[in-house]
C-alpha positions as CSV (number, residue, x, y, z in Angstrom):
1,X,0.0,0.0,0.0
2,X,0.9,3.5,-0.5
3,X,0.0,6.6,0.6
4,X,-0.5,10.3,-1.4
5,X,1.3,13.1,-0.4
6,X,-2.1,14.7,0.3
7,X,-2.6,11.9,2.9
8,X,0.3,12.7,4.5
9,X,0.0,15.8,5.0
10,X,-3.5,15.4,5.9
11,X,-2.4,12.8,8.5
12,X,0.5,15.0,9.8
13,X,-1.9,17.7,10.5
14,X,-4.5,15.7,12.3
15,X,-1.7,14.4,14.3
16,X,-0.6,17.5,15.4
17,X,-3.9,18.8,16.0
18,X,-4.3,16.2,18.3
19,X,-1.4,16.2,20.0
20,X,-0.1,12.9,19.0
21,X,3.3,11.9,19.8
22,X,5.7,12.4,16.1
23,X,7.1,9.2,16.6
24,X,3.6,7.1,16.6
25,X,2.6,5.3,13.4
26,X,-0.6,5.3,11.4
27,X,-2.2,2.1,11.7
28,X,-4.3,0.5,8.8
29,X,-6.6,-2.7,10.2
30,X,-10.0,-4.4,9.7
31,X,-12.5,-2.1,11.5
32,X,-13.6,-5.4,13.8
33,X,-17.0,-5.2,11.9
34,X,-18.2,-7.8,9.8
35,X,-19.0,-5.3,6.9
36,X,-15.3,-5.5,5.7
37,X,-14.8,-1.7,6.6
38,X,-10.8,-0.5,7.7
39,X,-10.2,1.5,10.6
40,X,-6.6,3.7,10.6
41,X,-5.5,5.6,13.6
42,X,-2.1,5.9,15.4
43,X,-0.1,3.6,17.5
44,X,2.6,4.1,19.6
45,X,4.3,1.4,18.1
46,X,3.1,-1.1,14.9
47,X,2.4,-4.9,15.9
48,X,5.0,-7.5,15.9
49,X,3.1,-8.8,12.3
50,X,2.3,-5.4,10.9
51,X,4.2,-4.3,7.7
52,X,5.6,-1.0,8.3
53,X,6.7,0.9,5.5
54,X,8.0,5.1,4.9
55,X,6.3,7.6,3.1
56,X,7.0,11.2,2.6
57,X,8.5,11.6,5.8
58,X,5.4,9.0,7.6
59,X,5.8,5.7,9.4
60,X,2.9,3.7,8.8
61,X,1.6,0.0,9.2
62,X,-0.8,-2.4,8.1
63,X,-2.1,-5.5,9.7
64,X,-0.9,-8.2,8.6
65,X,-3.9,-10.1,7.3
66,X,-5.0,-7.6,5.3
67,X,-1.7,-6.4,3.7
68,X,-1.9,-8.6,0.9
69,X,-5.1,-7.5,-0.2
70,X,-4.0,-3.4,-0.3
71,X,-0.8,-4.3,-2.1
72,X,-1.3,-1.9,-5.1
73,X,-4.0,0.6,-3.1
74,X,-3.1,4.1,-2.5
75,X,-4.6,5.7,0.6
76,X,-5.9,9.5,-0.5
77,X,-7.8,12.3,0.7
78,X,-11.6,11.7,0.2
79,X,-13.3,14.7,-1.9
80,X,-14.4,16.4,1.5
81,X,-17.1,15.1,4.1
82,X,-16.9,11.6,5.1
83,X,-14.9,9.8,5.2
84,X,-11.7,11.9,5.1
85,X,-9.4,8.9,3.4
86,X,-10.6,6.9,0.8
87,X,-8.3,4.1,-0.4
88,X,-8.2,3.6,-4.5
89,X,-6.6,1.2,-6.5
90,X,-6.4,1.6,-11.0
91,X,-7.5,5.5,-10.2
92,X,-10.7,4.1,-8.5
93,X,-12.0,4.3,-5.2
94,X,-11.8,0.7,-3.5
95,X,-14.8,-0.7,-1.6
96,X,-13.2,-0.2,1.5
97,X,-13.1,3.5,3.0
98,X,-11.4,4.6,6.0
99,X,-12.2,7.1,8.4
């Protein structure tokens, strides 16, 4: 998975707002639900399993079970409202949003 520079700005500047430590990492996972649905938020530090990965100046992980499946998806800013990420893959958006 990847991530826009839009995201990461976007993410950098929620973090910030909220006053989240500059060393946590962005966390991609299955929302618990059975709808299929991801939930992102931060972590002080990814799970033994995650894949961790670098982007523009972002630490971020995904959950291990799902990893394979968001290979080639790039996690963008959603076109205002809600959700605020939206996760596309060809230049699509994917069935699964995040928010």
């Amino acid at each position: 998975m990847q991530l826009t520079t839009r995201a990461a700005e976007r993410v950098q500047a929620i973090r910030d707002q909220e006053s989240i430590p500059g060393d946590a990492s962005l966390r991609i996972a299955r929302s618990g639900d059975d709808d299929g649905g991801l939930s992102i938020g931060f972590v002080a530090q990814p799970d033994a399993r995650d894949e961790v990965a670098e982007a523009h100046g972002l630490r971020y992980c995904v959950e291990q079970e799902i990893a394979p499946a968001l290979g080639s998806a790039v996690l963008d800013v959603g076109d205002g409202g809600e959700p605020p990420f939206v996760l596309r893959r060809n230049g699509n958006e994917a069935d699964g949003t995040a928010g």
